[in-house]
Backbone as a chain_set.jsonl record, in Angstrom:
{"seq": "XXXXXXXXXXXXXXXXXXXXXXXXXXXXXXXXXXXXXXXXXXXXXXXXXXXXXXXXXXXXXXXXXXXXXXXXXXXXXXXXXXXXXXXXXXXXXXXXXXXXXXXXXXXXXXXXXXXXXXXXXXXXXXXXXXXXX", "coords": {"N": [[0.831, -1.202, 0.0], [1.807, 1.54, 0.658], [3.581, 1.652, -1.494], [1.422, 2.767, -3.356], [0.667, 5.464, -2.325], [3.031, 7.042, -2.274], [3.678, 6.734, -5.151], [1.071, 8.549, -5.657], [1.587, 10.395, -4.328], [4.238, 11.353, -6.116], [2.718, 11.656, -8.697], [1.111, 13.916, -7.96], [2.572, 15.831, -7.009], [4.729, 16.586, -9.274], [2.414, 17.89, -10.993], [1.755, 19.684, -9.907], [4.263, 21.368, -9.741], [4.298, 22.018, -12.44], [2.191, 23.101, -12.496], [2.005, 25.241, -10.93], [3.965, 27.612, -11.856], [3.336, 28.238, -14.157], [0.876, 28.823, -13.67], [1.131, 31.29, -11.626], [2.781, 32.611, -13.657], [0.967, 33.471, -16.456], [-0.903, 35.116, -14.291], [0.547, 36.652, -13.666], [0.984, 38.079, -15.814], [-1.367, 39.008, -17.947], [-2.313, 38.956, -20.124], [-1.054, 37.045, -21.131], [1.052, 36.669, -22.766], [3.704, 36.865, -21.971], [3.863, 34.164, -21.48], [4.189, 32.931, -23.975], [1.449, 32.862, -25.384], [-1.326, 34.189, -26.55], [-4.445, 35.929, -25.834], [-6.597, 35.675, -27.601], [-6.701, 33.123, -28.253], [-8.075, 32.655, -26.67], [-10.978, 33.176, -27.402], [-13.136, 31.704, -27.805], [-14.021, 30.708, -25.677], [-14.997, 31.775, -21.77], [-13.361, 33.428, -21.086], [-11.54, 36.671, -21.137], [-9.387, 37.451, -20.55], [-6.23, 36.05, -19.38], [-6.098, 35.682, -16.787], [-8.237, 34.569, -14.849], [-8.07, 31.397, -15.869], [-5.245, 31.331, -15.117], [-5.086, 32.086, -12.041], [-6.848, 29.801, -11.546], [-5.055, 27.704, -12.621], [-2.706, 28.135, -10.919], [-4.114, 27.698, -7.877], [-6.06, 25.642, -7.932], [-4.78, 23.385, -9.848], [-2.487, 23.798, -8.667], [-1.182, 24.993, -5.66], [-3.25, 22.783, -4.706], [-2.44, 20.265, -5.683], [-0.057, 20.184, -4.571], [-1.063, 20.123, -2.31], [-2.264, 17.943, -2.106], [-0.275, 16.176, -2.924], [1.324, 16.398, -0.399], [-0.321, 15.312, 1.331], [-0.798, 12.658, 0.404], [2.01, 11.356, 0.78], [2.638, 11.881, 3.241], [0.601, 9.517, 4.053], [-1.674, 10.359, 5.082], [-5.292, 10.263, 5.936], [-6.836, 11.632, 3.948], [-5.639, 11.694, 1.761], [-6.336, 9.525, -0.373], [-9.087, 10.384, -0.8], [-8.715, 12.844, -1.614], [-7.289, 13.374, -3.815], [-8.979, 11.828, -5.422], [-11.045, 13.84, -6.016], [-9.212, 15.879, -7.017], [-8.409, 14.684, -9.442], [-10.347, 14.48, -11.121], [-11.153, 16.719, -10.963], [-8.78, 17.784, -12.736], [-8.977, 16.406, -14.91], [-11.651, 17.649, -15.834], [-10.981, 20.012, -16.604], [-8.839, 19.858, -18.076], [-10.395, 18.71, -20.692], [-12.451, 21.001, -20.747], [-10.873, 23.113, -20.967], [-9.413, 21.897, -23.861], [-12.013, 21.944, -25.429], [-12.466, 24.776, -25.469], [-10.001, 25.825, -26.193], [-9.01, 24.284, -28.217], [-7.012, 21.322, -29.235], [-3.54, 22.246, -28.577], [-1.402, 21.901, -27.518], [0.806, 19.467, -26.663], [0.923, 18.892, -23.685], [-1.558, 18.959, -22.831], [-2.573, 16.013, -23.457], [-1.269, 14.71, -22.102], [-1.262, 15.775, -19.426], [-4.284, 15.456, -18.867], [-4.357, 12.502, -18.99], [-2.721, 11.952, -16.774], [-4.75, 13.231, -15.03], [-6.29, 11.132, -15.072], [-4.353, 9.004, -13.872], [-4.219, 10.067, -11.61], [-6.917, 9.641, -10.049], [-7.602, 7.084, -10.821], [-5.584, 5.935, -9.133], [-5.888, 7.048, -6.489], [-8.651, 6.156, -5.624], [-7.771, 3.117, -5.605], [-6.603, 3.175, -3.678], [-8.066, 4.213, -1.819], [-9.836, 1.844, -1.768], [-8.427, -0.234, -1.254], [-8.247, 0.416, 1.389], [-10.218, 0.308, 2.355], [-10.962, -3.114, 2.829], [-9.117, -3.611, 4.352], [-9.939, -3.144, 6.776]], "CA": [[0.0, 0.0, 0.0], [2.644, 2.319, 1.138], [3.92, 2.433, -2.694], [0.745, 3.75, -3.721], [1.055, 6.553, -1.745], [4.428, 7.446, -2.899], [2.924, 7.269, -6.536], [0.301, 9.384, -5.953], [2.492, 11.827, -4.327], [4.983, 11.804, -7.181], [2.053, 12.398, -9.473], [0.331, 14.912, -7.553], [4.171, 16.899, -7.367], [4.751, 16.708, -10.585], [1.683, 18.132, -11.096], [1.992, 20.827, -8.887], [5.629, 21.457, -9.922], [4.428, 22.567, -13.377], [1.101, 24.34, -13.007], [2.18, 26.878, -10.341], [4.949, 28.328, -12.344], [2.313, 28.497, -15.388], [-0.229, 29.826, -12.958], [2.176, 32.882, -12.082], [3.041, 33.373, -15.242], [-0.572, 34.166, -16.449], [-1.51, 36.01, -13.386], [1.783, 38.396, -13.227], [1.1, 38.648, -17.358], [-2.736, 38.183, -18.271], [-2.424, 39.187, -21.685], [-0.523, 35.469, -21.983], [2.848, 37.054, -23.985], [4.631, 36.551, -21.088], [3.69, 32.775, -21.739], [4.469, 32.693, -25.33], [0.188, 32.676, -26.129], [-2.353, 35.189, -26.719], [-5.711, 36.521, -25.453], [-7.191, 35.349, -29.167], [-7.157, 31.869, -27.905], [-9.355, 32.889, -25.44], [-12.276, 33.763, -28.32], [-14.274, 30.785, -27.814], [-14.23, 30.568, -24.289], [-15.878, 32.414, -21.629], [-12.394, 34.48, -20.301], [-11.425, 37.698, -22.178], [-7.252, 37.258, -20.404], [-5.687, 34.746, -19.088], [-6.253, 35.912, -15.173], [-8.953, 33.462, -14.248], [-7.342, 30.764, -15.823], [-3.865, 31.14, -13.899], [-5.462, 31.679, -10.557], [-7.187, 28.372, -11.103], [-3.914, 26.707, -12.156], [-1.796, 28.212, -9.458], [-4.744, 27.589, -6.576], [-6.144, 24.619, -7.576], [-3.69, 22.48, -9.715], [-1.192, 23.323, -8.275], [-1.335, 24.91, -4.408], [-4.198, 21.666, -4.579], [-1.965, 19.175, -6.061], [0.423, 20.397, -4.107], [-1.958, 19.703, -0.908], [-2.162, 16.334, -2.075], [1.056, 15.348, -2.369], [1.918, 16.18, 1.176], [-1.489, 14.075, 2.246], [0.052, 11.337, 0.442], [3.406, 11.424, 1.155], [2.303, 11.477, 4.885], [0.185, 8.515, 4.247], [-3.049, 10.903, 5.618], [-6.543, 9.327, 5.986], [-7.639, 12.14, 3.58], [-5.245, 11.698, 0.241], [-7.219, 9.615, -1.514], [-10.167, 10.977, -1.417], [-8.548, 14.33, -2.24], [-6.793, 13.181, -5.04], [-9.691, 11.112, -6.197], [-11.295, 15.056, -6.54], [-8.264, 16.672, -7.878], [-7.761, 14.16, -10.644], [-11.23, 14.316, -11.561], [-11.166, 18.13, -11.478], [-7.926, 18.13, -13.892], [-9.441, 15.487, -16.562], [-12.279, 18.245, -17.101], [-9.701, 21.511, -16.698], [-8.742, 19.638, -19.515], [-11.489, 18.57, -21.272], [-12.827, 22.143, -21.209], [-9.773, 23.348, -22.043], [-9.554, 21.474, -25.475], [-13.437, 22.298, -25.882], [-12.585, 25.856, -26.051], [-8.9, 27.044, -27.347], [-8.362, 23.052, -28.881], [-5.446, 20.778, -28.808], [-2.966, 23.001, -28.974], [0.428, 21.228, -27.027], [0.909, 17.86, -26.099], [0.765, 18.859, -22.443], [-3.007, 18.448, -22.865], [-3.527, 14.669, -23.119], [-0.277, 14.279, -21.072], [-2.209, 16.023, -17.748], [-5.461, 14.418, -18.935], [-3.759, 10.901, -18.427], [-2.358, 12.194, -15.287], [-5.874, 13.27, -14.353], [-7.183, 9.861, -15.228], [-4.11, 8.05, -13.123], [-4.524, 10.311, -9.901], [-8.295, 9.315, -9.58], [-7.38, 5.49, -10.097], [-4.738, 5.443, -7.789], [-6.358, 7.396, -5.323], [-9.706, 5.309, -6.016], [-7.365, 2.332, -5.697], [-6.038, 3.108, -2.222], [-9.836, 3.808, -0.671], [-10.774, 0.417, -1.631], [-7.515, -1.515, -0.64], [-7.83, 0.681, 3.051], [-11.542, -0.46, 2.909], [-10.485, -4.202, 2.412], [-7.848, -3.69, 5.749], [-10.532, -2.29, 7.521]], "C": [[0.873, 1.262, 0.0], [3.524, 2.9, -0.646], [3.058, 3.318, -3.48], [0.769, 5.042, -3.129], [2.436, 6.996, -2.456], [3.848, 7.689, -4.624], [1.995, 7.749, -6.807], [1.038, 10.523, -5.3], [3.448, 12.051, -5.202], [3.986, 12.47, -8.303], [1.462, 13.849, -9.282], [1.472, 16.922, -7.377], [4.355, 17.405, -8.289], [3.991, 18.079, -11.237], [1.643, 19.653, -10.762], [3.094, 21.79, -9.266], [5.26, 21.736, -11.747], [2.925, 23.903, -13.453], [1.184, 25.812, -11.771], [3.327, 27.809, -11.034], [4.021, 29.174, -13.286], [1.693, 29.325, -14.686], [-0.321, 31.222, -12.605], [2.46, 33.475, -12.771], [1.874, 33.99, -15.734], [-1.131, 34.887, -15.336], [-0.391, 37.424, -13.437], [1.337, 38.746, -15.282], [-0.162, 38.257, -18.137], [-2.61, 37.83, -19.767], [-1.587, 37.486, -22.472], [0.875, 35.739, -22.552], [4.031, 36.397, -23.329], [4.903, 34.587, -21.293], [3.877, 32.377, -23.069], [2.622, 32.278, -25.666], [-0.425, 34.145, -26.064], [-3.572, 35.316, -26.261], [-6.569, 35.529, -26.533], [-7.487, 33.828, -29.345], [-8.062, 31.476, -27.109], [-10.684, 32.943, -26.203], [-13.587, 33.034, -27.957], [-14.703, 30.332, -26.231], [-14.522, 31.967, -23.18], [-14.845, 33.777, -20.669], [-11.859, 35.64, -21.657], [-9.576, 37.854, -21.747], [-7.34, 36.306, -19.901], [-5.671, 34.814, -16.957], [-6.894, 34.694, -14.559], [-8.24, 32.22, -14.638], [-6.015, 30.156, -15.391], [-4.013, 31.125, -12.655], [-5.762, 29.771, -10.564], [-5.857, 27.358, -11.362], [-3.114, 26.949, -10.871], [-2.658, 27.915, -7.95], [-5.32, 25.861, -6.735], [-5.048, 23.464, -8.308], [-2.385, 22.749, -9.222], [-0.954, 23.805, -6.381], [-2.009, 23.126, -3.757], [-3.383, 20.738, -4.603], [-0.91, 19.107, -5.173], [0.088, 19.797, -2.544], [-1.67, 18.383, -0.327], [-0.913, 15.702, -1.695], [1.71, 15.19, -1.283], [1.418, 15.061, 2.048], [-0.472, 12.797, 1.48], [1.027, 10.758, 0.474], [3.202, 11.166, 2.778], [1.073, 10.028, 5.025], [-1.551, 9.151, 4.713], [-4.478, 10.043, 4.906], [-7.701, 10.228, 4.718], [-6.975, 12.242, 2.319], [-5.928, 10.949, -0.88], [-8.372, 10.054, -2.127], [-9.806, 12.577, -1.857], [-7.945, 14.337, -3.4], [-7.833, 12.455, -6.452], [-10.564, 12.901, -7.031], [-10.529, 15.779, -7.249], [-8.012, 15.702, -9.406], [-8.834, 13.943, -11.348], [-11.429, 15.929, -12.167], [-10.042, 18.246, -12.616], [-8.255, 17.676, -15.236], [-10.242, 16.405, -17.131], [-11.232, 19.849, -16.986], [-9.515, 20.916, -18.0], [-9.518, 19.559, -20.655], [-11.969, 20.154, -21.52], [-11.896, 22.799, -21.879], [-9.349, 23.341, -23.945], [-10.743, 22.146, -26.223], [-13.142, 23.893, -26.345], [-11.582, 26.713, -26.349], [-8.262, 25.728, -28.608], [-7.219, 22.414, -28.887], [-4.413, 21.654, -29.229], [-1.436, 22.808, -28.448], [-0.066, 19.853, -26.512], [1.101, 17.728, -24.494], [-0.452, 18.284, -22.361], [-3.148, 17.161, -22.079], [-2.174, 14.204, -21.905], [-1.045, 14.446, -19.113], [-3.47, 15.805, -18.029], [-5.152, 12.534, -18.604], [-3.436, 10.651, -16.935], [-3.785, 11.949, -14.515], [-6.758, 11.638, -13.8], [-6.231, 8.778, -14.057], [-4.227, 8.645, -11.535], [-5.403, 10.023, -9.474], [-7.895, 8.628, -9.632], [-6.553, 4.952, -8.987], [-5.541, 5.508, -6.462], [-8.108, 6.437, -5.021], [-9.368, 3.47, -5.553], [-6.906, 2.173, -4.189], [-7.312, 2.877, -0.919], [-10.043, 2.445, -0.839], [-9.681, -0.675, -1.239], [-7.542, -0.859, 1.336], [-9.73, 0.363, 3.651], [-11.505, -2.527, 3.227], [-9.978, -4.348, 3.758], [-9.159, -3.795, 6.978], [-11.671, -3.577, 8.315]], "O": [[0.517, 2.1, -0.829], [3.911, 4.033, -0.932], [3.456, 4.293, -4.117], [1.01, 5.847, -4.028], [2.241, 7.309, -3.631], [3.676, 8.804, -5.116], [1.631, 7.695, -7.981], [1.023, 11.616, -5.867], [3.707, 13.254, -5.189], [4.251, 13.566, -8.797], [1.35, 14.716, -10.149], [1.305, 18.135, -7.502], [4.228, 18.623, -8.406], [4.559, 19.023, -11.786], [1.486, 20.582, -11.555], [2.878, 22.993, -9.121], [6.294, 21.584, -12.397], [2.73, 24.954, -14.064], [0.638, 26.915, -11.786], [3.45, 28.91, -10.497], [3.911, 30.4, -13.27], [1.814, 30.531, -14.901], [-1.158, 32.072, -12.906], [2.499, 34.705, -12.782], [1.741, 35.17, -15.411], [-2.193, 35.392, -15.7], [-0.526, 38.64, -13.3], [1.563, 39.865, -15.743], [-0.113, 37.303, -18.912], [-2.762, 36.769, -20.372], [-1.547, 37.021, -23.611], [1.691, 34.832, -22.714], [4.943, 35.709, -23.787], [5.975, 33.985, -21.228], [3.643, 31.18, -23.234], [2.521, 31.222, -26.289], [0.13, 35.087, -25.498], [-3.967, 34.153, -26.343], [-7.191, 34.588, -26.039], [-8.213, 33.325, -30.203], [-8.647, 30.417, -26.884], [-11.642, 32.706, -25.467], [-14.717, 33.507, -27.836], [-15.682, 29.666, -25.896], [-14.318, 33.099, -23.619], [-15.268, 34.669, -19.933], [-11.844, 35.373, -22.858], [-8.717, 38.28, -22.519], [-8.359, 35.616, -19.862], [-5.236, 33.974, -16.168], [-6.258, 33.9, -13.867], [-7.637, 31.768, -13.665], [-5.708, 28.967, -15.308], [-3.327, 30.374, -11.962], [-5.214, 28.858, -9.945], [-5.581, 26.436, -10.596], [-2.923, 26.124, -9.977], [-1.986, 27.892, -6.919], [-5.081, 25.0, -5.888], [-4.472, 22.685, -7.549], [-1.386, 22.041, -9.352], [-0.519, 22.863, -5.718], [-1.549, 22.462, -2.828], [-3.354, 20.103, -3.549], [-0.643, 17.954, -4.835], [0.863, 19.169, -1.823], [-1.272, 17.868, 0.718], [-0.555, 15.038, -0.723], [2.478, 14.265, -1.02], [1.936, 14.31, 2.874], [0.429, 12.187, 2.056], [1.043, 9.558, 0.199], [3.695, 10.195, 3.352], [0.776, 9.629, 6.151], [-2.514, 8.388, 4.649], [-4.624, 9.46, 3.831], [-8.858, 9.879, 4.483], [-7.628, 12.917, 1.522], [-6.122, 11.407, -2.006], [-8.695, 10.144, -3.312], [-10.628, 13.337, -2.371], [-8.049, 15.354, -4.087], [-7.692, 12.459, -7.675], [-10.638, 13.09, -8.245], [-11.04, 16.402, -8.179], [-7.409, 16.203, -10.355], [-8.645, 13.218, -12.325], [-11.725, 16.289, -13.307], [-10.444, 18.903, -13.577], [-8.0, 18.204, -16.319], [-10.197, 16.555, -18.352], [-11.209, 20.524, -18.016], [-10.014, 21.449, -18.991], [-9.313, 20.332, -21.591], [-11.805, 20.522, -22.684], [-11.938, 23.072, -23.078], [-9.13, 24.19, -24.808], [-10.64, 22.743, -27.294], [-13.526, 24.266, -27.453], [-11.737, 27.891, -26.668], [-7.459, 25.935, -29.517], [-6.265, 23.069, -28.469], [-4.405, 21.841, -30.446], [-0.472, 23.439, -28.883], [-1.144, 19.44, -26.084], [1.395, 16.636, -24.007], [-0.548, 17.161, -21.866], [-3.518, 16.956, -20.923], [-2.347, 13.399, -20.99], [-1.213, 13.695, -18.153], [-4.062, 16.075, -16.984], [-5.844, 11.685, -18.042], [-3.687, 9.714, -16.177], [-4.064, 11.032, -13.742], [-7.403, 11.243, -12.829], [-6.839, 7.922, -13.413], [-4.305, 7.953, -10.52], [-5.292, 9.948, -8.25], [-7.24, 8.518, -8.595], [-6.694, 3.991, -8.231], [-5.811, 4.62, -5.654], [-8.404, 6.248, -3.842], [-10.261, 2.676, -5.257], [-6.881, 1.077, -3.629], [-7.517, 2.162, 0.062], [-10.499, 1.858, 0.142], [-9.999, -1.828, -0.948], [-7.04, -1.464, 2.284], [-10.245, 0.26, 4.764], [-12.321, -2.95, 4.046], [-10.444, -5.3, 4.383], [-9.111, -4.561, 7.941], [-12.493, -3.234, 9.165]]}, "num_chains": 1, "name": "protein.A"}
């Protein structure tokens, strides 16, 4: 059991360890330039800069993911079910994402996969600490 944990805190790091940099970046520079994108990708979706979108990476994937990884790194009675939410919240971050500027880097399906293995893990740990129990 004890490795799952460890591999949901590497994922949840990871995780963390790329979207708060991003998240900063779009909040100190809405307009996106600073990020090598544009506003103009924004057209179809319901933000006019890139503000709202960097808060939510820097607060929830990544302060969040960030959260996680400590819970599961400490083994806490509350990582999987917080990871089972965070990796459910990133699959549609993504998902909407695509829906409204389109595939546009191969980060995409990369932290959509992620999304999809932090819920099974964490999904995977509730039911092996229900099993103990």
């Amino acid at each position: 059991m004890k490795k799952f944990y460890i591999i949901l805190g590497i994922i949840e790091a990871v995780t963390a360890l790329g979207a708060i940099p991003a998240g900063l970046g779009y909040i100190m520079d809405s307009s996106g330039k600073g990020m090598g994108t544009t506003t103009t990708m924004l057209e179809n979706s319901p933000f006019s800069s890139f503000l709202v979108p960097g808060l939510f990476l820097l607060i929830v994937n990544g302060l969040g993911q960030a959260t996680g990884a400590y819970l599961a790194f400490r083994r806490n009675s509350l990582a999987a079910k917080f990871s089972i939410a965070l990796g459910v919240i990133l699959i549609f971050w993504i998902i909407l994402q695509v829906y409204w500027i389109g595939l546009t880097h191969f980060l995409q399906p990369v932290f959509f996969i992620t999304g999809i293995l932090e819920a099974s893990t964490g999904y995977y740990i509730l039911k092996e600490k229900d099993k103990i129990i």
